[in-house]
N, C-alpha and C positions, 0 to 999 in steps of 0.2 A: 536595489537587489541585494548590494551585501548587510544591508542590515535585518530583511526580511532571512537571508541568508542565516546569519548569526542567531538571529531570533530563533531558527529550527535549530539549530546545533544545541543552544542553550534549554529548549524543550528537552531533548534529549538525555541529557543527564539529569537522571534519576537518583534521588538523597533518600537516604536510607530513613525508614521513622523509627526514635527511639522508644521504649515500652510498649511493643507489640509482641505475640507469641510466635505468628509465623512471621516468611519476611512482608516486609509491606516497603515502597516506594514510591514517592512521591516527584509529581513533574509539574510544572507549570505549561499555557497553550502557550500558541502562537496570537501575533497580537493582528488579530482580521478585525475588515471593520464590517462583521456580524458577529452578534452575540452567541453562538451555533461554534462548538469546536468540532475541525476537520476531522474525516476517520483516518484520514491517511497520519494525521498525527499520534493517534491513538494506536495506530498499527506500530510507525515505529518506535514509541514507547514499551508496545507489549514485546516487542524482539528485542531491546534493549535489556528488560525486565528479566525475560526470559533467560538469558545469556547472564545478566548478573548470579542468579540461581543455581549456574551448571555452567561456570566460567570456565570445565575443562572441554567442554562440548558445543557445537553450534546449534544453533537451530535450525531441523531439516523442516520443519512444519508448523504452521502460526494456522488452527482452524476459531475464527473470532466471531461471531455475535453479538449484534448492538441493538437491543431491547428501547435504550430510548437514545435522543440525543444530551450530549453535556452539554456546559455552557462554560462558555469561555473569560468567567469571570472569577470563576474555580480552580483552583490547582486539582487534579486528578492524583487517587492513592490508589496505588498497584500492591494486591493482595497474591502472595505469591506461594502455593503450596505444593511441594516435590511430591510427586504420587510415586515415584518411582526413579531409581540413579544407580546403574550400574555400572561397570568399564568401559561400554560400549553404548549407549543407550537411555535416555533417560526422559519423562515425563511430570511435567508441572501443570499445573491446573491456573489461573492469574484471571480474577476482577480488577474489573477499574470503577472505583466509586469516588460521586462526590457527595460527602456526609452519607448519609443511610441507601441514596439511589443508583445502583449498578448500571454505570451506563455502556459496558461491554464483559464481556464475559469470553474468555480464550481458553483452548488447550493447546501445548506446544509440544511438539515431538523434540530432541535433541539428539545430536549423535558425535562423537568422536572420530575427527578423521581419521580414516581408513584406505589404505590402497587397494585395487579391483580393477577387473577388466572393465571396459569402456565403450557402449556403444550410443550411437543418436541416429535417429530417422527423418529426419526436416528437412524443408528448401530451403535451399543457401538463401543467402541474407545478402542483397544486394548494393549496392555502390552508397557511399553515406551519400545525402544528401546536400549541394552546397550551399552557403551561407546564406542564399538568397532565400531558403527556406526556413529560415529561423521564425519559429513560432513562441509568442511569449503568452504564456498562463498565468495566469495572477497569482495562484496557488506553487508556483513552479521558481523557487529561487534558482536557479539555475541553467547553462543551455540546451537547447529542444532543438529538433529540425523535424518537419514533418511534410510532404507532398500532397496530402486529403486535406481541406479544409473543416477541420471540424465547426466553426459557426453556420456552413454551409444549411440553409434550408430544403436546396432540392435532395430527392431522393437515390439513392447510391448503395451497395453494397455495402452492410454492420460490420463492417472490416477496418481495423484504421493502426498504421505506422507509424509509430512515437520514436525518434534517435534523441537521448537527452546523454548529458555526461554532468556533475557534480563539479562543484572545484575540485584539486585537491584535499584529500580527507583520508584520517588513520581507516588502515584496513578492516578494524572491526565493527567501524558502523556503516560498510556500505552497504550490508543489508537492508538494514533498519534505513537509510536512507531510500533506497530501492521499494521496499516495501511500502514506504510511506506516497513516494509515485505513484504504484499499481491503482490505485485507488480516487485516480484522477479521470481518468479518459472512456471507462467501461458504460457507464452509461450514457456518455455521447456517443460511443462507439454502437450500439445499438439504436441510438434512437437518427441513426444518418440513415435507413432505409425507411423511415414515417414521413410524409409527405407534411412540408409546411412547418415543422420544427426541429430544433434541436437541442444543444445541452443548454443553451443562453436562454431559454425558456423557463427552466424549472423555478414555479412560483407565478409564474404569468400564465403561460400555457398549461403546463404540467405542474405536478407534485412530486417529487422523489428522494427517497431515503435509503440507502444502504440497509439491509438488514443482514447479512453474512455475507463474509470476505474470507477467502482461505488461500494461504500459499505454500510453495513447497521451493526448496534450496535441493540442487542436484549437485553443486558444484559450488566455489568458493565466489564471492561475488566481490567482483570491485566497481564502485559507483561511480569513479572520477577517469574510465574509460567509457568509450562509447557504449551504451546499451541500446539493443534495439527491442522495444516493445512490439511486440505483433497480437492485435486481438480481435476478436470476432465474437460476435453475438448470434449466436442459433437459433434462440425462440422470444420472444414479448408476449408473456399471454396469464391469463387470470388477473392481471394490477403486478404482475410481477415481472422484471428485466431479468435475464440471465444471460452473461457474460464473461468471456478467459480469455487468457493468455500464456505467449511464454515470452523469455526475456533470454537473447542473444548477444553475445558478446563479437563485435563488427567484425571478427572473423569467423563469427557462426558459433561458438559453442551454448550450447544450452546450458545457463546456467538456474533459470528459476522459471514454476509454472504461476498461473492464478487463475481465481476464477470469483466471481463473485453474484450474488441475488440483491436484488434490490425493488423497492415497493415503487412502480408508477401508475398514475392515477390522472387525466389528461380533466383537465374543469373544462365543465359545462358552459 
């Protein structure tokens, strides 16, 4: 776990590349044993990115598109170009390519914290879960607690409660940590109302691939407290998933939404 752990932290930091016009940064994957780099890596790469670019501002908004898959035997280069940076507000445009093939394509909103009135409309967030519900993901260096069985094959309500917290970690990558989560559970989280499979399918039963992933920062986020994922899938139709969420802090405040589209396609 801590070296899968380490392995993400050191994806994370992104090296600047010398002799380019705009900025460009470069990451190395995570070391999985498939040739396929994760998108949740790619996510918190591009919020990494992003925040390098407009270091005085966060990122309130990552909307990301992945045209094809990478491979993970590539370092990934992050194309970074400021469309806009004012006092308060600022927008960048960021490719990720390996050699000439774009294998994600982002806009990032930014904003400088600000103080403002405060309101939220949600169900409270209920009692963390104890230790007997620890759930381990492959993908997931980190602790999880969860009460739904996601390998479950019977059918159940596209609803499903992730509590993960990080180790501790500096306050400015617990988005990009966060971010790189959301991107785990959405498609098993829909596909737990399909009778006879689920996310441990994909490739056997089914085919799936993320095609756009978008999130949004309400509030400051820290990874190495309890977060409570809550998601739900609404519709499965054309070959395409659709799935969101928000992310809770175990006292309830809303701190970040998601949502994402993703290509299924069930073999014959």
């Amino acid at each position: 776990m801590s070296d899968m752990w380490n392995d993400l932290l050191a994806c994370l930091e992104l090296k600047p590349v010398v002799g380019i016009d705009n900025i460009a940064l470069e990451g190395g994957n995570q070391a999985l044993p498939y040739h396929r780099v994760f998108g949740g890596q790619v996510l918190g790469q591009l919020m990494v990115a992003a925040h390098l670019a407009c270091p005085d501002k966060t990122v309130k908004s990552l909307h990301t598109a992945f045209p094809r898959e990478g491979r993970s035997d590539t370092p990934i280069r992050y194309h970074v170009n400021i469309l806009q940076a004012g006092r308060s507000f600022a927008t960048v445009s960021l490719l990720a390519c390996q050699g000439e093939q774009v294998i994600a394509t982002a806009v990032a909103s930014l904003h400088a914290p600000e103080d403002g009135s405060q309101r939220q409309s949600l169900p409270e967030v209920g009692p963390l879960p104890g230790p007997e519900h620890r759930v381990e993901m492959p993908l997931l260096p980190w602790e999880a607690r969860a009460t739904d069985d996601l390998d479950s094959t019977e059918v159940s309500a596209p609803d499903y409660t992730l509590w993960m917290r990080t180790p501790p970690i500096e306050p400015e990558l617990g988005a990009a940590l966060t971010a790189y989560a959301t991107d785990l559970t959405l498609i098993g989280t829909a596909l737990r109302a399909e009778e006879g499979i689920s996310h441990t399918g994909n490739g056997t039963d089914f085919l799936s691939a993320v095609t756009t992933h978008t999130l949004w920062f309400h509030r400051p986020v820290r990874s190495d407290g309890w977060q409570v994922l809550r998601q739900h899938s609404p519709i499965l139709a054309g070959g395409r998933i659709f799935g969101r969420g928000d992310i809770l802090t175990e006292d309830g405040q809303l701190v970040a939404s998601y949502a994402q589209e993703a290509m299924f396609r069930l073999r014959s």
